[in-house]
mmCIF file of the protein (N, C-alpha, C, O) and its ligand, coordinates in Angstrom:
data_MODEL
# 
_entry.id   MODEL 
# 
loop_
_entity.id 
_entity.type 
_entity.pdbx_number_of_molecules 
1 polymer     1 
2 non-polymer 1 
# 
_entity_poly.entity_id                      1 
_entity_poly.type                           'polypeptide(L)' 
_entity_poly.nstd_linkage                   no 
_entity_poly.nstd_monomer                   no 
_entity_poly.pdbx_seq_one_letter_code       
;(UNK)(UNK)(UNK)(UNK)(UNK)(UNK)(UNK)(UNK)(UNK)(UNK)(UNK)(UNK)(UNK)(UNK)(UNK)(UNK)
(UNK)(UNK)(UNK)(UNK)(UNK)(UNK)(UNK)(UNK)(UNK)(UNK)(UNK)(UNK)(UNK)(UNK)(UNK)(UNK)
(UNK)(UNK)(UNK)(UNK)(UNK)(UNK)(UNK)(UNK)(UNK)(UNK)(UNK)
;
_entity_poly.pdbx_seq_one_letter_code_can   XXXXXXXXXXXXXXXXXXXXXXXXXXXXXXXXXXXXXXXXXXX 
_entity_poly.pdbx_strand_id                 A 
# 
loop_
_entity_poly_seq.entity_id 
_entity_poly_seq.num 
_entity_poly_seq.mon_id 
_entity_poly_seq.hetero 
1 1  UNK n 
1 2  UNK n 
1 3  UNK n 
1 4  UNK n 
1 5  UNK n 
1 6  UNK n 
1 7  UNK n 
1 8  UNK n 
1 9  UNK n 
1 10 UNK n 
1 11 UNK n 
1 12 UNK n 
1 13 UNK n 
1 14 UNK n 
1 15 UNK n 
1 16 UNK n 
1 17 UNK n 
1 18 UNK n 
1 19 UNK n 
1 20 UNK n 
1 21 UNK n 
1 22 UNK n 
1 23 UNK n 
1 24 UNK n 
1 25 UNK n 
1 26 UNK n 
1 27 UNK n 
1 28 UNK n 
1 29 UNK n 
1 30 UNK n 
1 31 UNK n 
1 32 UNK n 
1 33 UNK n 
1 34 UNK n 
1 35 UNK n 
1 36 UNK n 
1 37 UNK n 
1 38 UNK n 
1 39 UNK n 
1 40 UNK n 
1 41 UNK n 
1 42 UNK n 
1 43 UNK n 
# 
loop_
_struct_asym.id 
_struct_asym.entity_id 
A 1 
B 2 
# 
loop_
_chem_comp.id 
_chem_comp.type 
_chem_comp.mon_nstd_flag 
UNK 'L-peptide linking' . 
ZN  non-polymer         . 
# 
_pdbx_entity_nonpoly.entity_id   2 
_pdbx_entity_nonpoly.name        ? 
_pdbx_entity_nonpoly.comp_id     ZN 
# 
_pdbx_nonpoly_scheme.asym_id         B 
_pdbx_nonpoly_scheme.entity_id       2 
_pdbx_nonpoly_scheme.mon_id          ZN 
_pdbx_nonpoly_scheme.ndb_seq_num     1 
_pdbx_nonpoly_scheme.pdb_seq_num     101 
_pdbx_nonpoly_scheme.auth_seq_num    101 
_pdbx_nonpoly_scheme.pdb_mon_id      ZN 
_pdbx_nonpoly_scheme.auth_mon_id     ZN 
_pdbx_nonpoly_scheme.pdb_strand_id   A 
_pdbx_nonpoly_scheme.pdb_ins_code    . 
# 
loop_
_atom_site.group_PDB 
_atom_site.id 
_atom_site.type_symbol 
_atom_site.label_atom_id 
_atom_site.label_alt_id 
_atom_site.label_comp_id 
_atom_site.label_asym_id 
_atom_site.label_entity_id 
_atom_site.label_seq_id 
_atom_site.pdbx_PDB_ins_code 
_atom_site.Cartn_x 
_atom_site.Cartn_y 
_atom_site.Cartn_z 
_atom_site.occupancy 
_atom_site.B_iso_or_equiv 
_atom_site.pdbx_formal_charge 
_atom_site.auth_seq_id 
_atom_site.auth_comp_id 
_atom_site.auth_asym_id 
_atom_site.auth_atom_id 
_atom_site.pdbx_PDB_model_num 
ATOM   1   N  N  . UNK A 1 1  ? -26.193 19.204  -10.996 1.00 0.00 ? 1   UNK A N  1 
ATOM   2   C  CA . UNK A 1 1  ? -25.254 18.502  -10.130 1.00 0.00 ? 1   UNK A CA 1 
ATOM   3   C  C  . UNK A 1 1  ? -25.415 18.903  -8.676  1.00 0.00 ? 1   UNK A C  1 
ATOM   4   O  O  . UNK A 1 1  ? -25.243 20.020  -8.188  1.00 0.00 ? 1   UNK A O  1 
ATOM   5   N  N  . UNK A 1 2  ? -25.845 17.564  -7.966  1.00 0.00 ? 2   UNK A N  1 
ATOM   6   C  CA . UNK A 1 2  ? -26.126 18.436  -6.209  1.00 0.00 ? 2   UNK A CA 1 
ATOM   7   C  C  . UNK A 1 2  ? -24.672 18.074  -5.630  1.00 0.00 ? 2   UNK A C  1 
ATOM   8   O  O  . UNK A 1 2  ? -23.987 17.080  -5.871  1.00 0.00 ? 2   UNK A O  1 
ATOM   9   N  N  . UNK A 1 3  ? -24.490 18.811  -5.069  1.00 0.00 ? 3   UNK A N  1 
ATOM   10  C  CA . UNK A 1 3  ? -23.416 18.813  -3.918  1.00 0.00 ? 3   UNK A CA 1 
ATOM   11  C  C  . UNK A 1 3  ? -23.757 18.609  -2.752  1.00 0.00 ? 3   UNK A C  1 
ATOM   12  O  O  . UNK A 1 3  ? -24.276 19.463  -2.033  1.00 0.00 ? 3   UNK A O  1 
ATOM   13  N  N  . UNK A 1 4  ? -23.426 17.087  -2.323  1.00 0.00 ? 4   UNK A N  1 
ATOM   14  C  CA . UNK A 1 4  ? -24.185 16.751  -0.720  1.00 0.00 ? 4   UNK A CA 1 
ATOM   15  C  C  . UNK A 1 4  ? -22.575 16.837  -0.300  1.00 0.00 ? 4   UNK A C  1 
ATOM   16  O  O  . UNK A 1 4  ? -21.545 17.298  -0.791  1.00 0.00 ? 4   UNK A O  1 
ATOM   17  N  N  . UNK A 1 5  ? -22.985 16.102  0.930   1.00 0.00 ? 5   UNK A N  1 
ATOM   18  C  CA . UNK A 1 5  ? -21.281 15.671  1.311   1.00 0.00 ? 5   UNK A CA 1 
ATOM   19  C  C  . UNK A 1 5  ? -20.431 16.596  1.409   1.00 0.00 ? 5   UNK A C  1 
ATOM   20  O  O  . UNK A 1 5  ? -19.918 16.689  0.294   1.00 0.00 ? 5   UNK A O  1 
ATOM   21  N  N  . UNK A 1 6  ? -19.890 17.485  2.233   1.00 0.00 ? 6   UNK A N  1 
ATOM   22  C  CA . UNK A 1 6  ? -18.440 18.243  2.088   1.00 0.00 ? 6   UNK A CA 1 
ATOM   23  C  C  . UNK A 1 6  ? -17.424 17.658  1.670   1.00 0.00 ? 6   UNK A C  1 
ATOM   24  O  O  . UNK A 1 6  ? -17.654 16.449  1.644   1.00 0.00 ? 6   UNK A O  1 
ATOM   25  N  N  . UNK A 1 7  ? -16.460 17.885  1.345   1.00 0.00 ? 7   UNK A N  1 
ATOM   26  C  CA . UNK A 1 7  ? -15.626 17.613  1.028   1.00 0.00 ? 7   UNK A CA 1 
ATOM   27  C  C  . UNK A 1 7  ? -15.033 16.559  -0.425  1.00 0.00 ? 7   UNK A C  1 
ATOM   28  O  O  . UNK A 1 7  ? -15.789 16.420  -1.387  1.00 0.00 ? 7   UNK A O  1 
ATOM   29  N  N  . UNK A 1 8  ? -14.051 16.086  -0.417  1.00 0.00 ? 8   UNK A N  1 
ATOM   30  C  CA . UNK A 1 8  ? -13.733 15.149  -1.891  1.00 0.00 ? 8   UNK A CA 1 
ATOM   31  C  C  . UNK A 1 8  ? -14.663 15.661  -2.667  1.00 0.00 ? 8   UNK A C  1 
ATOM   32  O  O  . UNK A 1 8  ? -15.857 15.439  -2.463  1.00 0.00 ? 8   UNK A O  1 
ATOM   33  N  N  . UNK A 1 9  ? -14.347 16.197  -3.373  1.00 0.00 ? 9   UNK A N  1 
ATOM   34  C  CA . UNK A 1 9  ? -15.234 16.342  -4.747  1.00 0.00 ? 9   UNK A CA 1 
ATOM   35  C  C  . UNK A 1 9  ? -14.980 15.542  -6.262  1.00 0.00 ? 9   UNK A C  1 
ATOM   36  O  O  . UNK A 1 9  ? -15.909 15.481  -7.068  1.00 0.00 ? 9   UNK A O  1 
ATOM   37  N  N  . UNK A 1 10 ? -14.039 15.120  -6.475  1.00 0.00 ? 10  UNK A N  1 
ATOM   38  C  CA . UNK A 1 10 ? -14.255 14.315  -7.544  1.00 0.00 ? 10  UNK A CA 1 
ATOM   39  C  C  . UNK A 1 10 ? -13.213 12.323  -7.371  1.00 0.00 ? 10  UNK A C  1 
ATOM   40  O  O  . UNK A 1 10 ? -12.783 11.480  -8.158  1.00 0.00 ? 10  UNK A O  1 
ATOM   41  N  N  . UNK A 1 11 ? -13.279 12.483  -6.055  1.00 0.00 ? 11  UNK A N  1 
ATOM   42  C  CA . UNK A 1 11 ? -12.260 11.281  -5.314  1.00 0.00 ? 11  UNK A CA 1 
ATOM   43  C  C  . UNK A 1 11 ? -13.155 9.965   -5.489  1.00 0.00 ? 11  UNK A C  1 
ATOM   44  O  O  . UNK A 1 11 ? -14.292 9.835   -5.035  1.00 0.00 ? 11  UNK A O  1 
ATOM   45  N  N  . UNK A 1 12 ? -12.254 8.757   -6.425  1.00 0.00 ? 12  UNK A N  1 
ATOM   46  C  CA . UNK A 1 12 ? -13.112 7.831   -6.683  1.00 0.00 ? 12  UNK A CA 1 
ATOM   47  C  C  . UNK A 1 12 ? -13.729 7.248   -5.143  1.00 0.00 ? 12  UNK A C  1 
ATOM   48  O  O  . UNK A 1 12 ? -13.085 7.022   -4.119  1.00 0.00 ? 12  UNK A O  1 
ATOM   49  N  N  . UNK A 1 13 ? -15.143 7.105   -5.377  1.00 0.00 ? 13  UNK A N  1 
ATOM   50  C  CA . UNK A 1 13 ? -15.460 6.577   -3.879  1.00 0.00 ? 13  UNK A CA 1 
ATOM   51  C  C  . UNK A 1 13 ? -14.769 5.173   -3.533  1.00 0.00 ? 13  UNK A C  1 
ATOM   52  O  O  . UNK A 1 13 ? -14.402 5.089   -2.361  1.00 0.00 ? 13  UNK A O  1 
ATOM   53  N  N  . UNK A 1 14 ? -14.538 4.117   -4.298  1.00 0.00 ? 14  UNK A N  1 
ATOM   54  C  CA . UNK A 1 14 ? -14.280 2.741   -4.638  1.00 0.00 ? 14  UNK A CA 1 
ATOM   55  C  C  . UNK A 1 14 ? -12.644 3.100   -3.931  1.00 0.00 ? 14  UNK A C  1 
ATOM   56  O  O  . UNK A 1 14 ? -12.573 2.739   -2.756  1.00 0.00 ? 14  UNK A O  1 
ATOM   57  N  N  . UNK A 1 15 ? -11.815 3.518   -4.288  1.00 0.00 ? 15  UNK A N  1 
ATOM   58  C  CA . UNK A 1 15 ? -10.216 3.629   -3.734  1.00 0.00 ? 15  UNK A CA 1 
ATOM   59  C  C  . UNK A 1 15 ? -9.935  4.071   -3.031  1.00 0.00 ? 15  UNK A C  1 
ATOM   60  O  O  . UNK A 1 15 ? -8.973  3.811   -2.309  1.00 0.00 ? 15  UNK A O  1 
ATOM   61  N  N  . UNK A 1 16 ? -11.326 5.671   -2.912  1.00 0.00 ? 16  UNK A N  1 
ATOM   62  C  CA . UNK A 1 16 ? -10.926 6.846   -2.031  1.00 0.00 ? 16  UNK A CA 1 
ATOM   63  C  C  . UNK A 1 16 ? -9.727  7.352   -2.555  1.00 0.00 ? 16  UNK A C  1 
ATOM   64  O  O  . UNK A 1 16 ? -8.700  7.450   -1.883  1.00 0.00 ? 16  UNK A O  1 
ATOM   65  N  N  . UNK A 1 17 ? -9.836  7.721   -3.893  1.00 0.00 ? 17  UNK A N  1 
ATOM   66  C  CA . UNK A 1 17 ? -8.458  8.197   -4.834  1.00 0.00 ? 17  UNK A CA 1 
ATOM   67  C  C  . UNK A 1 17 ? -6.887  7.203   -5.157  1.00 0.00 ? 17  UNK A C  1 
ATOM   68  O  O  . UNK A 1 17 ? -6.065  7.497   -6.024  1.00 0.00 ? 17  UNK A O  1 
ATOM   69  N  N  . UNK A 1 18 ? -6.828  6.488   -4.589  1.00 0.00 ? 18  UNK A N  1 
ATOM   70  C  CA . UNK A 1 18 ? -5.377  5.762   -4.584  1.00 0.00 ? 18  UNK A CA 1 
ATOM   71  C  C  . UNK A 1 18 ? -5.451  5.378   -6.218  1.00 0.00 ? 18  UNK A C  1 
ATOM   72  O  O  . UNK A 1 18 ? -4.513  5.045   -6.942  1.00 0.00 ? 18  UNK A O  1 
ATOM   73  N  N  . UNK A 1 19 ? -6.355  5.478   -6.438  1.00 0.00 ? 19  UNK A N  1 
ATOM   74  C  CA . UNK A 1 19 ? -6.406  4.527   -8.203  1.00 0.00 ? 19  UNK A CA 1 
ATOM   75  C  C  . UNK A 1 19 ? -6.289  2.919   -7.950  1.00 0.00 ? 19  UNK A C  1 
ATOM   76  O  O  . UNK A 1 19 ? -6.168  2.199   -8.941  1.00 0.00 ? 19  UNK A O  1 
ATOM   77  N  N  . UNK A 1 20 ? -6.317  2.437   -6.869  1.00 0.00 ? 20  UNK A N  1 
ATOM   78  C  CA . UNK A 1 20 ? -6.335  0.676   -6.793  1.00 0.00 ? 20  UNK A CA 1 
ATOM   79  C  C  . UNK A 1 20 ? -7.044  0.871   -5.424  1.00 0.00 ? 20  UNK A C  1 
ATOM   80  O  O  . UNK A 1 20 ? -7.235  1.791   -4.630  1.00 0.00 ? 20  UNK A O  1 
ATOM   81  N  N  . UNK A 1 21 ? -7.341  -0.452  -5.540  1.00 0.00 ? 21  UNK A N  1 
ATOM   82  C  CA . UNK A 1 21 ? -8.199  -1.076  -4.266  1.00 0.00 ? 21  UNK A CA 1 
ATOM   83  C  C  . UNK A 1 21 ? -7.474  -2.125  -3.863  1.00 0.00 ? 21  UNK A C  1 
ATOM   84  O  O  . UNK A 1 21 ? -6.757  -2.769  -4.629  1.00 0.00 ? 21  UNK A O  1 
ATOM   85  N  N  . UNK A 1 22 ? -7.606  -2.352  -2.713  1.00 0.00 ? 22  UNK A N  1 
ATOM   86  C  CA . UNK A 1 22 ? -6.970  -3.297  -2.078  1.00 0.00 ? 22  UNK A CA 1 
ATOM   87  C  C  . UNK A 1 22 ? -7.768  -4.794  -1.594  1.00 0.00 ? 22  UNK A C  1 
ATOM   88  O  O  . UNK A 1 22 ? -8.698  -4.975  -0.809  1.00 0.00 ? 22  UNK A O  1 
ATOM   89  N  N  . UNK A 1 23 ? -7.096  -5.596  -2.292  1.00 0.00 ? 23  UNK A N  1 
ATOM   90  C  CA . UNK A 1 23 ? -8.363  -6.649  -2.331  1.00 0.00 ? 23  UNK A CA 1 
ATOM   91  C  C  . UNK A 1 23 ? -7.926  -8.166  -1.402  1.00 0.00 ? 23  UNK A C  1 
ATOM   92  O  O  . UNK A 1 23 ? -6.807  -8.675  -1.452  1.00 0.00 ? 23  UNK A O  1 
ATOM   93  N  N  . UNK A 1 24 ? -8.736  -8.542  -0.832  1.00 0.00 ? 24  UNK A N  1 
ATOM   94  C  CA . UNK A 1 24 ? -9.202  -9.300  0.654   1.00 0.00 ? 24  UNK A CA 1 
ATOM   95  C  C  . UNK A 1 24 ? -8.476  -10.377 0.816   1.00 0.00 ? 24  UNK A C  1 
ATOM   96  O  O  . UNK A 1 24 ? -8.773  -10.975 1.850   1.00 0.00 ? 24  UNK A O  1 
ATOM   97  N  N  . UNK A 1 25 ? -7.545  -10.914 0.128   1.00 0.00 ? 25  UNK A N  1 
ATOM   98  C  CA . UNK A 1 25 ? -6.507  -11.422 -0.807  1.00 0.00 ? 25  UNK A CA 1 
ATOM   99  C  C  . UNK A 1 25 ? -5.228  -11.732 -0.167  1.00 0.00 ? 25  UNK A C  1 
ATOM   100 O  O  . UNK A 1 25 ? -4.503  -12.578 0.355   1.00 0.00 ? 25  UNK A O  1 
ATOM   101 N  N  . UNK A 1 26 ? -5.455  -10.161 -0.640  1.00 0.00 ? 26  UNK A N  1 
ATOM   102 C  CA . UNK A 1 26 ? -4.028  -9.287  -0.032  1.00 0.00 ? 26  UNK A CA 1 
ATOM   103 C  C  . UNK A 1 26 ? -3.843  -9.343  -1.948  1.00 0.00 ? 26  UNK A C  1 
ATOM   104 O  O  . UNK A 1 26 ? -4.305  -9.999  -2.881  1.00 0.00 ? 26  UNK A O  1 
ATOM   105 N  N  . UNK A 1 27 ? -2.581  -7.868  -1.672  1.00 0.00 ? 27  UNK A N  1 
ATOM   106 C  CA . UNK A 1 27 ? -2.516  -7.511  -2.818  1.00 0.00 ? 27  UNK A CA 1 
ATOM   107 C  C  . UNK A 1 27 ? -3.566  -6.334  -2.944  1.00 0.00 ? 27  UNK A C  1 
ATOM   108 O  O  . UNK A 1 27 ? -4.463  -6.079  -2.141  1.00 0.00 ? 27  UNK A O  1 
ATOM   109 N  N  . UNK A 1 28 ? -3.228  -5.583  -4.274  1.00 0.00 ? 28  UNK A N  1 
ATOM   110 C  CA . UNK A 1 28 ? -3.975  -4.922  -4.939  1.00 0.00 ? 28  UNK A CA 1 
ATOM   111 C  C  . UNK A 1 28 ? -4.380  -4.464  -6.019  1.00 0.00 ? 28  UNK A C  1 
ATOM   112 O  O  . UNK A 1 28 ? -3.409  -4.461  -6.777  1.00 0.00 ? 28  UNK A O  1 
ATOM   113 N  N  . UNK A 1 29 ? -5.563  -3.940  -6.699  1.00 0.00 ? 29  UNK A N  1 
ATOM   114 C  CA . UNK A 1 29 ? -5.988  -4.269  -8.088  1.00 0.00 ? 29  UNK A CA 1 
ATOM   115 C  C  . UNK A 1 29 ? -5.727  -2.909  -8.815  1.00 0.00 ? 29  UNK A C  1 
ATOM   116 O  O  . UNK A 1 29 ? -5.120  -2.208  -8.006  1.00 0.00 ? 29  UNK A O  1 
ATOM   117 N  N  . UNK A 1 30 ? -5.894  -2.304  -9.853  1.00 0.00 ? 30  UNK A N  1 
ATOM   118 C  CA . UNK A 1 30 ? -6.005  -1.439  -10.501 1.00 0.00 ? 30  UNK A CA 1 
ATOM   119 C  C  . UNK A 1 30 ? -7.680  -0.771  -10.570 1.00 0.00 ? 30  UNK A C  1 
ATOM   120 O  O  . UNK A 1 30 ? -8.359  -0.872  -11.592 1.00 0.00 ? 30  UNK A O  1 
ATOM   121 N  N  . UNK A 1 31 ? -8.113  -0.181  -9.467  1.00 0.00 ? 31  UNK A N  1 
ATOM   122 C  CA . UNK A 1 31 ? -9.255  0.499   -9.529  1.00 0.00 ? 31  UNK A CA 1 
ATOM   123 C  C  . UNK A 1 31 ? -10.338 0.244   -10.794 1.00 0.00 ? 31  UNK A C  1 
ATOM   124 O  O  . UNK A 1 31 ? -10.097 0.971   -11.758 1.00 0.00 ? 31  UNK A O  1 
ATOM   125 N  N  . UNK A 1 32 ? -11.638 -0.779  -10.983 1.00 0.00 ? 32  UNK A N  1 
ATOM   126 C  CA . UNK A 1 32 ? -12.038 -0.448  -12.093 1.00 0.00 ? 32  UNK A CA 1 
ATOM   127 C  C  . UNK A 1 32 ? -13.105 0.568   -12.634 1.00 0.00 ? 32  UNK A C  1 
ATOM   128 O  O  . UNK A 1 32 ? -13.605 0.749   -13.744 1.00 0.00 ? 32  UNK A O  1 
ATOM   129 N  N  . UNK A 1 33 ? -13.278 1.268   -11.172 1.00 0.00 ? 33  UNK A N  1 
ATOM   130 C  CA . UNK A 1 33 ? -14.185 2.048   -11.565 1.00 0.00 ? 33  UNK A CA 1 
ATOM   131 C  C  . UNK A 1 33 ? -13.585 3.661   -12.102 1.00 0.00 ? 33  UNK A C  1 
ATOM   132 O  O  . UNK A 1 33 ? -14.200 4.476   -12.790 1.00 0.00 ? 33  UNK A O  1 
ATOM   133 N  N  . UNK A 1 34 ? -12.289 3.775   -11.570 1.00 0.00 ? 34  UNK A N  1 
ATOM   134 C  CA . UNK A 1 34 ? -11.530 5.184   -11.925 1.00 0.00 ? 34  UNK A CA 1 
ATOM   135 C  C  . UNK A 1 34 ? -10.530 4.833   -13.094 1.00 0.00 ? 34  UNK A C  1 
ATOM   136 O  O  . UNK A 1 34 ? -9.991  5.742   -13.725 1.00 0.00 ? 34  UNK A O  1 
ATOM   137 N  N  . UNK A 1 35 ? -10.180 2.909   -13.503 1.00 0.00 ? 35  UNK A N  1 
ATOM   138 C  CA . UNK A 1 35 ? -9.412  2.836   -13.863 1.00 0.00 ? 35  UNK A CA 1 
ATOM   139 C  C  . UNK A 1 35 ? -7.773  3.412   -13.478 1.00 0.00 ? 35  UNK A C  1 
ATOM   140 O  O  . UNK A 1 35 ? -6.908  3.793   -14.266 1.00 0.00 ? 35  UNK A O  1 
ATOM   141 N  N  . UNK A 1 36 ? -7.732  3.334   -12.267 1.00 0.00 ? 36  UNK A N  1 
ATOM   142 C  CA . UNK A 1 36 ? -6.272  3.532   -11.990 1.00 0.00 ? 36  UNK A CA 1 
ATOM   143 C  C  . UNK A 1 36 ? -6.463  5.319   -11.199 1.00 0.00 ? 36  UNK A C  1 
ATOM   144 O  O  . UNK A 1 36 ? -6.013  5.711   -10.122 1.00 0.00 ? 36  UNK A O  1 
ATOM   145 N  N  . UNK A 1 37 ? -7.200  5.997   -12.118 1.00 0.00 ? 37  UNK A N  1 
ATOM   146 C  CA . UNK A 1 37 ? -6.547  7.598   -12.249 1.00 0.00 ? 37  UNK A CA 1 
ATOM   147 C  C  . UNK A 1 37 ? -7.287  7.914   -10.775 1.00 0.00 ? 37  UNK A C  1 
ATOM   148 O  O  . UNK A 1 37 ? -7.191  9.135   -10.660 1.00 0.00 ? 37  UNK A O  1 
ATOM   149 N  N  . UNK A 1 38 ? -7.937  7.419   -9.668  1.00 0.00 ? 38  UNK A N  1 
ATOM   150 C  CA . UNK A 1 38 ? -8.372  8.013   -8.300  1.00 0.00 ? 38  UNK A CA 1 
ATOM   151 C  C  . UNK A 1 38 ? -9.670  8.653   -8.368  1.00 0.00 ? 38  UNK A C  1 
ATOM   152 O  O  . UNK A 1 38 ? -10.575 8.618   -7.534  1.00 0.00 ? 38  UNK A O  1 
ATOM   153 N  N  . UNK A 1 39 ? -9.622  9.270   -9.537  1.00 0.00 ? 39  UNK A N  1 
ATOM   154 C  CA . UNK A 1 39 ? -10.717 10.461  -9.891  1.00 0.00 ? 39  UNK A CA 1 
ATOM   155 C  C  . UNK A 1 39 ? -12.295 9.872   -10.385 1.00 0.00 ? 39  UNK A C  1 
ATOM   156 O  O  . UNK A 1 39 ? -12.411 9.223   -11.424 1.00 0.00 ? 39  UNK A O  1 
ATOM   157 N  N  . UNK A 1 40 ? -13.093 10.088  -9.784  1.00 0.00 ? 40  UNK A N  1 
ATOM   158 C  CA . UNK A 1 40 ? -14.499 10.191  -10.019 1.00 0.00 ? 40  UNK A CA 1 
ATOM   159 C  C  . UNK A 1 40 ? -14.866 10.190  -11.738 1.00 0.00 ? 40  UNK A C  1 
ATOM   160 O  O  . UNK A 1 40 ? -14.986 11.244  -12.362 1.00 0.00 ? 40  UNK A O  1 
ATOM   161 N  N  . UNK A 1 41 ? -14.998 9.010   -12.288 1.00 0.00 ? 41  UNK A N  1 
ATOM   162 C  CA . UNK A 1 41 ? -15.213 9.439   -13.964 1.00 0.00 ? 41  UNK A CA 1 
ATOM   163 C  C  . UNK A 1 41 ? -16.557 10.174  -13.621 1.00 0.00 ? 41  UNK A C  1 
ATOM   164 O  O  . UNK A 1 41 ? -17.490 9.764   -12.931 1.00 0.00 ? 41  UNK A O  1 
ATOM   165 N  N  . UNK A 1 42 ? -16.385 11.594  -14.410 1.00 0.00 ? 42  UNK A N  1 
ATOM   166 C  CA . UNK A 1 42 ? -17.166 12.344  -14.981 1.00 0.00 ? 42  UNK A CA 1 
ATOM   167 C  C  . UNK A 1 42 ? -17.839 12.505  -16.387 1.00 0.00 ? 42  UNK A C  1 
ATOM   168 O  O  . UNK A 1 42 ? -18.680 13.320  -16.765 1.00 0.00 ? 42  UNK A O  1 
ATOM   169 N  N  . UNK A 1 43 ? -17.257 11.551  -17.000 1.00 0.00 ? 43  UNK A N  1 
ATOM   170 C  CA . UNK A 1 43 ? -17.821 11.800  -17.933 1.00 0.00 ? 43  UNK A CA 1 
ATOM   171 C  C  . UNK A 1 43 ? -18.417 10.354  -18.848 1.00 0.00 ? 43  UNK A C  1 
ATOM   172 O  O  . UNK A 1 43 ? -19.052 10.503  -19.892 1.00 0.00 ? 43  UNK A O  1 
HETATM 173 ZN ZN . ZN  B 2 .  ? -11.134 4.346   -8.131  1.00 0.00 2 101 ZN  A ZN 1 
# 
C-alpha cells in the first residue's frame, strides 16, 4: 500500500467523505462508490 498524498487517508475521493454527492441537478445522491458511509471501501 503506497501512501502518496498527505493527508485523508481513507476519505471517499467521490464525496470527499459526506457519504453523498451532490448532483448537477441539484439535490443529492447517496454516494455509490462509499455507499453512503464517506469511507474509502477497503476491502
Ligand atoms: Zn463516497
Amino acid at each position: 500500500m503506497l501512501r502518496s498524498n498527505k493527508g485523508r487517508k481513507d476519505t471517499c475521493k467521490y464525496c470527499e467523505g459526506n457519504g453523498y454527492v451532490t448532483l448537477l441537478l441539484g439535490g443529492s445522491e447517496t454516494c455509490y462508490a462509499c455507499k453512503g458511509s464517506g469511507n474509502k471501501k477497503s476491502r
